[in-house]
C-alpha positions in Angstrom: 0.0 0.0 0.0 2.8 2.6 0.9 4.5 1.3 -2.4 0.9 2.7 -3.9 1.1 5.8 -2.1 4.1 6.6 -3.1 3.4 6.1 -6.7 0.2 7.9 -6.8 2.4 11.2 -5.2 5.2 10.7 -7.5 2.9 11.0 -10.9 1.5 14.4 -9.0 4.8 15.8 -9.5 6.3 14.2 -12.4 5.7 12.3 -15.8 3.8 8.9 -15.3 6.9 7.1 -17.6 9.3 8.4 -15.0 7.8 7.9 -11.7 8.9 3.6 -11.7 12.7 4.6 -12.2 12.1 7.6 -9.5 10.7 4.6 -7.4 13.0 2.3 -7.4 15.5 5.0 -6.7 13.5 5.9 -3.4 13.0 2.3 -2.4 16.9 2.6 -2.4 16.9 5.6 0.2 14.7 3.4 2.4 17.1 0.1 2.4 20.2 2.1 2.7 18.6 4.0 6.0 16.0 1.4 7.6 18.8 0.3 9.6 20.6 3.6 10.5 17.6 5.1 12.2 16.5 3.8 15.3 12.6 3.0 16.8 12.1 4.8 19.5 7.8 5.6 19.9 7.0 9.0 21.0 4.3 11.4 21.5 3.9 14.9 21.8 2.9 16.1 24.9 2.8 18.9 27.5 5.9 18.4 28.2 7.4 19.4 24.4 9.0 22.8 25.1 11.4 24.4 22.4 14.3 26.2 22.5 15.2 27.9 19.3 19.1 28.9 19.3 22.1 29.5 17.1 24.8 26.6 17.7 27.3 29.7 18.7 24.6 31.7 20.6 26.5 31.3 23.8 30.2 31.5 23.5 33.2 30.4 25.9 36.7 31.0 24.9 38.5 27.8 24.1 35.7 25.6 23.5 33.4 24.0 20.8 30.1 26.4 20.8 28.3 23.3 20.2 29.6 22.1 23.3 28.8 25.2 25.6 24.9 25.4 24.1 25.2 21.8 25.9 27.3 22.6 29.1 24.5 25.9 29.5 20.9 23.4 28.7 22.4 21.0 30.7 22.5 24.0 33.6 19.9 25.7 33.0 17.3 24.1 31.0 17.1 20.3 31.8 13.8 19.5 32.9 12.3 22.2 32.1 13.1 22.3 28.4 13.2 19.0 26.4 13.8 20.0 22.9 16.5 22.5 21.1 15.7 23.7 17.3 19.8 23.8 16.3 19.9 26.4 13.4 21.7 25.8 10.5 24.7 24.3 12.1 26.1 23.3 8.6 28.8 25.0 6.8 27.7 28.6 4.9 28.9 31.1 3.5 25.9 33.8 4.4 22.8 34.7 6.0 24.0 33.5 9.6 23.5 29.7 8.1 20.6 30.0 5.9 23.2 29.8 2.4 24.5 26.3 3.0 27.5 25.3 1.5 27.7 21.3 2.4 24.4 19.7 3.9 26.1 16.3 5.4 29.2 18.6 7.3 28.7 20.2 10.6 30.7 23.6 10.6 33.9 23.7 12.1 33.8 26.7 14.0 30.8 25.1 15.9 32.1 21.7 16.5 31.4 18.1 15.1 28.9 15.1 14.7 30.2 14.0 17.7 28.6 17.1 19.5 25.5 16.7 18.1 25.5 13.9 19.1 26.0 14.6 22.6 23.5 17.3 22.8 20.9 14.9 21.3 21.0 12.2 24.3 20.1 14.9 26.6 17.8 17.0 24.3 15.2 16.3 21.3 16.6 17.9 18.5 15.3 19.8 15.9 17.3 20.3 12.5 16.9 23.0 9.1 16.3 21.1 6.1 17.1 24.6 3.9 16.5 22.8 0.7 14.9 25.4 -1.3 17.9 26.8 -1.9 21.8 26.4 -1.6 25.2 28.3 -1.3 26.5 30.0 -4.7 30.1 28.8 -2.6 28.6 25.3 -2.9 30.0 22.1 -4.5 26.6 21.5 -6.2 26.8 25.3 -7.8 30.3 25.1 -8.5 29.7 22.1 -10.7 26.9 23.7 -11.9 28.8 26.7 -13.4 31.7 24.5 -14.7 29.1 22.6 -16.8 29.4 19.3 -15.1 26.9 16.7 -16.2 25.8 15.6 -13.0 24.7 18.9 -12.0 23.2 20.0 -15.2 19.3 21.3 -14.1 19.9 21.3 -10.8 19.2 25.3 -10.9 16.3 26.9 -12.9 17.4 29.1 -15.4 15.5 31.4 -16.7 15.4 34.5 -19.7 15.7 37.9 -18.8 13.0 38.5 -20.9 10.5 35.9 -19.4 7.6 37.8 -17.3 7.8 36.8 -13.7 5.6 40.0 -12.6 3.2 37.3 -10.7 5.9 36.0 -8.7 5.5 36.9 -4.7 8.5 38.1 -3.8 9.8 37.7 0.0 12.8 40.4 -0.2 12.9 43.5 -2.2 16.3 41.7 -4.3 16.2 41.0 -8.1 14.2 37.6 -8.3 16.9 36.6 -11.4 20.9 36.9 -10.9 23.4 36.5 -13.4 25.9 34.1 -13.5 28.8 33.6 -15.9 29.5 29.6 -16.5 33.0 28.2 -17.1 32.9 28.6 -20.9 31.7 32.7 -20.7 28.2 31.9 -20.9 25.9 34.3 -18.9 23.6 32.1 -16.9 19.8 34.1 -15.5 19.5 32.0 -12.0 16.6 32.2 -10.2 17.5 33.5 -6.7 14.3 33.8 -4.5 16.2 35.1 -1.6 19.7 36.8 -2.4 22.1 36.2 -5.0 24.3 33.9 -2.7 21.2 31.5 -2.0 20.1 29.7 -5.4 16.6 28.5 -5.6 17.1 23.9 -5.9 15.5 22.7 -10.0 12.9 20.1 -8.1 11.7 19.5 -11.5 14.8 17.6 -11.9 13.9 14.2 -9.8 17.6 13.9 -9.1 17.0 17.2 -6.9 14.5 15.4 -5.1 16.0 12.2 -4.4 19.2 14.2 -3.2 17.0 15.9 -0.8 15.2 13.2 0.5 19.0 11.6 1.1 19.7 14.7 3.1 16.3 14.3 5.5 17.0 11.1 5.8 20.6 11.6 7.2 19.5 14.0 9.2 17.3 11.3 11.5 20.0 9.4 11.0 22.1 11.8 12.8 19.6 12.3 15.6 17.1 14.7 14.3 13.4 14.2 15.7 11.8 17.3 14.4 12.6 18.7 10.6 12.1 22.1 10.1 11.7 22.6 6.3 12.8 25.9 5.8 10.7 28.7 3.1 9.3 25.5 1.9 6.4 27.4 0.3 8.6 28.8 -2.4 9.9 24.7 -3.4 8.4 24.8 -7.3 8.5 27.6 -9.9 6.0 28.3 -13.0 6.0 31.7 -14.7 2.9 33.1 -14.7 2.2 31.9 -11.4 2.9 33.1 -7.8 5.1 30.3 -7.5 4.0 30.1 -4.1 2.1 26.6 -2.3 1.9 25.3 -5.9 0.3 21.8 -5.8 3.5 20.3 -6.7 5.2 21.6 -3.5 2.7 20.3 -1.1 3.1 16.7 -3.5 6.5 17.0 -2.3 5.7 17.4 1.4 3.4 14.8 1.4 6.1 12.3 -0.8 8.6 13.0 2.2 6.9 12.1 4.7 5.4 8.9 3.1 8.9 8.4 2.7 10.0 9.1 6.7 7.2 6.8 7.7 7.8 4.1 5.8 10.8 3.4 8.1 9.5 5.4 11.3 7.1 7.1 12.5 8.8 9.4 15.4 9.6 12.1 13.0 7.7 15.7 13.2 7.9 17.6 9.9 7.3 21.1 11.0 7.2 23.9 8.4 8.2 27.3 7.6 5.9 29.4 6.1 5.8 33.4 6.7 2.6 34.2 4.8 -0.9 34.9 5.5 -2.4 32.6 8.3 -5.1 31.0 5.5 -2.3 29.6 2.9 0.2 29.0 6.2 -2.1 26.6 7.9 -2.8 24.9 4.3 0.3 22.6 4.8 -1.3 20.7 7.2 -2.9 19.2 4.3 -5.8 17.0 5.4 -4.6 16.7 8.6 -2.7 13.0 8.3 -0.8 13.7 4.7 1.6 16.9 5.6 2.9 18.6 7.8 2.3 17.4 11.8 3.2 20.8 12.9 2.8 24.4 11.1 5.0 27.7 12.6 1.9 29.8 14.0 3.5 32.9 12.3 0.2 35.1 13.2 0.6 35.2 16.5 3.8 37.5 17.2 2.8 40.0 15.1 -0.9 40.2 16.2 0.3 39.9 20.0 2.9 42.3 19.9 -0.2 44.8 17.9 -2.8 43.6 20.7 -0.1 44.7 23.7 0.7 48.0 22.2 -2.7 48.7 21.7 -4.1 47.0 25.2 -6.9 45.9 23.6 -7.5 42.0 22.8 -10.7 42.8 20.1 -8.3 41.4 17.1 -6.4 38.8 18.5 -9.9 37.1 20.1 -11.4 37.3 17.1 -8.6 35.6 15.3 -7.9 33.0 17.8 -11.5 31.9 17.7 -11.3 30.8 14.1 -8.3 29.0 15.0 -9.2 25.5 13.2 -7.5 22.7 13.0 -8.2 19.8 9.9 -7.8 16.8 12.6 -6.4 15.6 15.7 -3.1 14.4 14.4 -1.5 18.1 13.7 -1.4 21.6 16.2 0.6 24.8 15.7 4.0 25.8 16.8 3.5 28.9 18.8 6.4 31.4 19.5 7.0 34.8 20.0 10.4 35.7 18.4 12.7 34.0 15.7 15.9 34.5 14.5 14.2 36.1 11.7 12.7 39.7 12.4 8.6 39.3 13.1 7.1 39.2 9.5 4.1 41.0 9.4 2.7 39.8 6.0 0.7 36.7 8.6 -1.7 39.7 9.9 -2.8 40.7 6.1 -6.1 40.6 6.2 -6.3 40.5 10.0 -5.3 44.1 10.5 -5.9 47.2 8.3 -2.1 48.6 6.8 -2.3 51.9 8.4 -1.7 49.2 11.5 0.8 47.3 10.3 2.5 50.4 9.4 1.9 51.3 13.1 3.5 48.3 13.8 6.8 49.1 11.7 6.6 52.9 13.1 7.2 51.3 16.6 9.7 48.9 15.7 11.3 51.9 14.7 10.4 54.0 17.4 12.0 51.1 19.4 15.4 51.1 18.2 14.2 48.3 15.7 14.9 48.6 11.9 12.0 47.3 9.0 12.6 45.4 6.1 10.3 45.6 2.7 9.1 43.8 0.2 8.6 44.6 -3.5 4.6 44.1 -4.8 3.8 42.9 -8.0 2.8 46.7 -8.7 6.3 47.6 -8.3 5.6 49.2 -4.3 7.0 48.0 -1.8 5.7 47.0 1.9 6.8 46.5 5.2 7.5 42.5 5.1 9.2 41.8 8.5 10.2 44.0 12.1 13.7 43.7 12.5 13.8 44.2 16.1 14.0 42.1 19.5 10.9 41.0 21.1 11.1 42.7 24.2 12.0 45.9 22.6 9.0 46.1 19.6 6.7 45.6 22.7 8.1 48.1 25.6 10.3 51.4 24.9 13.9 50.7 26.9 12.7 54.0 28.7 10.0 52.1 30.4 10.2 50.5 34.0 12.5 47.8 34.5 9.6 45.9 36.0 6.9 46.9 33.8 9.0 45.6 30.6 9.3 42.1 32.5 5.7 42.2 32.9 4.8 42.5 29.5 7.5 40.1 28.0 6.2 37.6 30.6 2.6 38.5 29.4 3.3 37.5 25.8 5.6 34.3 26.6 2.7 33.0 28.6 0.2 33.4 26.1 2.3 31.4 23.5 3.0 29.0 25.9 -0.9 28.8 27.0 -1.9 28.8 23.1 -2.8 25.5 21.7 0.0 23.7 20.1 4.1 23.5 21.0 5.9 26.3 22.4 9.1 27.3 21.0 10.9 29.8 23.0 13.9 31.8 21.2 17.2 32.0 22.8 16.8 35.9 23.5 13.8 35.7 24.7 14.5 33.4 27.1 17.8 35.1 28.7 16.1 39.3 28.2 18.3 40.8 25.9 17.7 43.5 23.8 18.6 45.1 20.6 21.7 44.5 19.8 22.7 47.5 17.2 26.2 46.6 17.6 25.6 44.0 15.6 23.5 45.4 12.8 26.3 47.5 12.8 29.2 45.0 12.4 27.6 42.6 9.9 25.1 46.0 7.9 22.1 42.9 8.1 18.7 43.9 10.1 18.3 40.8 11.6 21.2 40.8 13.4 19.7 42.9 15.7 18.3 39.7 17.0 21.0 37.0 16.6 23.7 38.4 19.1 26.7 36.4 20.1 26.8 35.9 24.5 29.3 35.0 26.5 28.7 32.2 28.3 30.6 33.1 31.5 29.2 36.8 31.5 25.6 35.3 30.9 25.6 33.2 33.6 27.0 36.0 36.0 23.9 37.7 35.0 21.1 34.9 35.3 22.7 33.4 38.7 22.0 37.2 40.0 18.7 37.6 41.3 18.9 41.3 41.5 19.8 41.5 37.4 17.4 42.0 35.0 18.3 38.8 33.0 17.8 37.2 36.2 14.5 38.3 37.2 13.3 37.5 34.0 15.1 34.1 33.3 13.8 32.6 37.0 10.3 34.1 36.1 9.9 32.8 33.1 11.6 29.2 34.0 8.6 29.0 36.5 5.9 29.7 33.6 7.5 26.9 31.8 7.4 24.3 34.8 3.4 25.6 35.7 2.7 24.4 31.8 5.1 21.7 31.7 3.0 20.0 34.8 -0.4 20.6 33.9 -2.0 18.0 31.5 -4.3 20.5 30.2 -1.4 22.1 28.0 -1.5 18.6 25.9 -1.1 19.9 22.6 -3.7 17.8 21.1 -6.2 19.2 24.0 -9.5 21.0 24.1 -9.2 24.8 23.5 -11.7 27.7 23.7 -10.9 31.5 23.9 -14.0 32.9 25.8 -14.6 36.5 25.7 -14.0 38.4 29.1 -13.7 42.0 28.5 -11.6 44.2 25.5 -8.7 44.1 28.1 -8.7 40.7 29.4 -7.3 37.4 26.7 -9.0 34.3 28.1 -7.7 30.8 27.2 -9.3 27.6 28.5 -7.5 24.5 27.9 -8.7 21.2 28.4 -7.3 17.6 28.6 -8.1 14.0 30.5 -10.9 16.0 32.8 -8.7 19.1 34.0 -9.5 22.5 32.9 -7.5 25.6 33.2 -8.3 28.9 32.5 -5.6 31.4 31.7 -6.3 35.1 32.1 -4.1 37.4 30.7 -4.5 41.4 31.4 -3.2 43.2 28.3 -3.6 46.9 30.2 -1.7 49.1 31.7 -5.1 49.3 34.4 -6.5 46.7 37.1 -9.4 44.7 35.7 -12.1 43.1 38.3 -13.9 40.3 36.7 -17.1 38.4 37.8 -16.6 35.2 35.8 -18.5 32.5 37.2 -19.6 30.7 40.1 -16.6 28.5 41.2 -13.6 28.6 42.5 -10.0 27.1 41.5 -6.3 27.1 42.2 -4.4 30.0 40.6 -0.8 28.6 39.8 1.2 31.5 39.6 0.8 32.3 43.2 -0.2 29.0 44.6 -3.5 30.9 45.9 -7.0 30.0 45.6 -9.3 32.0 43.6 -12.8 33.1 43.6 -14.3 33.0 40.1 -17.0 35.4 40.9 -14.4 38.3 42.1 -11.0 38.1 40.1 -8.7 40.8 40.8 -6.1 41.0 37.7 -3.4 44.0 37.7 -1.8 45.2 35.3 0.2 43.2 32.6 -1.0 40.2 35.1 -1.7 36.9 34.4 -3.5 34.3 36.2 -3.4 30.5 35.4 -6.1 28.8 37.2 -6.8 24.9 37.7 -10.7 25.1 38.1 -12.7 22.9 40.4 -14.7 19.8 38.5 
């Protein structure tokens, strides 16, 4: 039957006289790997926390960064923290990873297999399959430009001349670069993201089956979760958008037939900045794609809802928050390495608010990056700033900017789905201009570069403002981490409290709990219900009928059967 499957997908993507040989190639794959990846059953659960981090986020002279990310998890993370998204630890030659330059090497500066390795015993591990695209500094290229055979359509080339007007484009960067091949030919590549990241010919099936040998070393090398990064963009067609084209969703569904054929413990988790409708279409029916889509609406409408203090838009939203089965939930965060795109609240929110949205990220100390439209404008496409600082100015109160950061983690956390929790918004920093400066790319104002023994100076201090934070937020996570209801597969309702209050009720194996959060600067008194419960945060017992919630509070509150 999978043989069937596989088959049927394969002749959605390709000629019917070429899917046998494309076949048997894939049922090669499979024998080569069956026995590389081990069995091990497991199931999502409250417990699944992710931390999203740079291999070299924390840094201690003399040693493998690879192996400090480990030594600091280890100290401050285990049991609280199960799972670490790795990003792009492979060899590159730009974009802080994202241009890889060999898919099966780990990158020197960073360490080895072997520390990997170590990280995954302790951790679930989470690996980038950037496959859309590869390093112009890469082997594959190389050969490309040197007209070797065995790399000949591996890039789409493409006229000058050829109108690509319908083409959604993601940076405001020429969509074709030029190239010049080893016998003086100019060569039009097409180059979704920058000239140093080439877009991977999947019409060639040799492209595919190269891939697919990638994922599947990948689990092979410990991965449990595969993020497949700007997947959306995977097949081209002038005339087209050449975004979520059936054949790229084919191709989702082919690799994980593919996975499961020899297990069934691997997430496929994808990356898709775009409005929330086409985002959420790669869960496909709910049992043939992804098992896990990045809930890219919610920072940008959260950050818009604290700003404003008024929840109107983001209850509405959450409300029609649907999934296609019980097999597949969202991956909820606040912050990315990546700035916060704002092209997910399209539709949501008017422009002159996601303009006011960029303003403050501005306003902020943030920077904004734009987009060119097919009309030849251009529009904010992503907030290049740090979490912390799109939501609170760095004039505000030391306390009141903890507040609000704590707000927002606890509603991703609260959401339905998987948390993932980015490195930086996990230890409070801020801006880091320094390095906008150093490298002259926005979204390093993000991706900063700690030291590991000044970092833990900071979070062993109880008087810092790292570690206020840090131990605050480390007791969120253990609340959620301990309560069945956050079982991302649970019951969920947002019921409608008041313009300043966001209410979440979660519900799983016969325990309820309702999460308040007050997104106002003011004190809010609710009369809820009759009933009372056990409020988690401060280990008291609340009244349902007379709820006292102050400013930038939240309550999370196991209610009585």
């Amino acid at each position: 039957m999978m043989e069937e499957n596989i088959a049927q997908k394969l002749s959605e993507i390709y000629a019917r006289d070429l899917v046998p040989t494309i076949q048997h190639a894939i049922n090669n794959l499979i024998q080569k790997y069956r026995n590389k990846i081990k069995q091990i059953p497991y199931n999502l659960s409250e417990k699944d926390i992710l931390l999203i981090a740079y291999g070299d986020h924390v840094q201690n002279e003399g040693e493998a960064p690879l192996k400090t990310l480990n030594d600091f998890s280890n100290r401050y993370l285990k049991g609280h923290i199960n799972t670490i998204h790795i990003l792009p630890f492979y060899p590159f030659s730009s974009d802080d990873g994202f241009s890889v330059i060999d898919y099966y090497a780990v990158n020197t500066s960073l360490g080895t297999w072997e520390d990997i390795e170590n990280l995954s015993r302790d951790y679930r591990l989470m690996f980038d399959a950037v496959v859309n695209h590869i390093s112009a500094k890469s082997e594959w290229f190389k050969g490309f430009l040197a007209n070797d055979g065995k790399y000949e359509n591996y890039f789409v080339e493409m006229s000058p001349e050829t109108d690509l007007s319908a083409v959604v484009r993601p940076r405001a960067l020429p969509l074709l670069s030029e190239f010049e091949d080893a016998d003086g030919n100019k060569k039009y590549i097409w180059t979704t993201f920058s000239k140093d990241q080439i877009d991977l010919n999947f019409e060639n099936p040799k492209v595919l089956l190269q891939v697919i040998d990638i994922l599947l070393f990948y689990i092979s090398q410990g991965a449990k979760l595969i993020r497949l990064d700007a997947i959306g963009f995977l097949w081209k067609v002038p005339g087209t958008t050449s975004i979520h084209l059936p054949q790229t969703h084919a191709i989702i569904q082919l690799i994980r037939l593919v996975i499961e054929e020899i297990t069934h413990e691997i997430t496929l988790i994808t990356e898709t900045n775009v409005p929330h409708k086409e985002n959420i279409s790669y869960f496909g029916d709910g049992n043939n794609e992804a098992q896990m889509v990045y809930n890219f609406t919610l920072p940008p409408l959260l950050a818009y809802t604290i700003l404003k203090e008024n929840v109107v838009d983001l209850q509405q939203w959450a409300n029609a928050l649907k999934l296609p089965s019980n097999q597949v939930c969202f991956f909820n965060f606040t912050a990315s390495h990546d700035g916060v795109g704002v092209r997910p609240v399209q539709g949501i929110l008017p422009q002159k608010e996601i303009d006011f949205l960029a303003a403050t990220a501005e306003k902020h100390g943030g920077y904004v990056s734009y987009k060119n439209n097919s009309d030849g404008s251009q529009a904010p496409y992503e907030l290049n700033c740090n979490y912390m600082d799109l939501l609170t100015s760095p004039k505000e109160a030391e306390e009141i900017r903890i507040k609000k950061m704590l707000l927002a983690q606890g509603v991703a956390m609260a959401m339905p789905g998987v948390p993932g929790i980015y490195f930086h918004s996990l230890v409070g920093s801020g801006n880091d201009k320094d390095g906008v400066e150093r490298t002259g790319m926005k979204r390093s104002i993000n991706r900063e570069k700690l030291n590991f023994l000044s970092l833990i100076s900071a979070l062993d201090d109880p008087s810092s403002f790292r570690g206020k934070y840090f131990n605050a937020y480390i007791d969120l996570i253990d609340i959620r981490i301990n309560q069945k209801a956050f079982n991302p597969f649970g019951k969920y309702a947002f019921p409608f409290v008041n313009n300043h209050v966001f209410a979440i009720e979660r519900e799983h194996e016969n325990e309820k709990i309702l999460c308040l959060f007050n997104i106002s600067s003011s004190t809010q008194k609710l009369n809820l219900f009759i009933g009372e419960g056990l409020e988690l945060v401060s280990g008291k017992r609340e009244n349902m009928a007379n709820v006292t919630i102050e400013a930038w509070q939240q309550k999370w509150i196991v209610l009585d059967s």
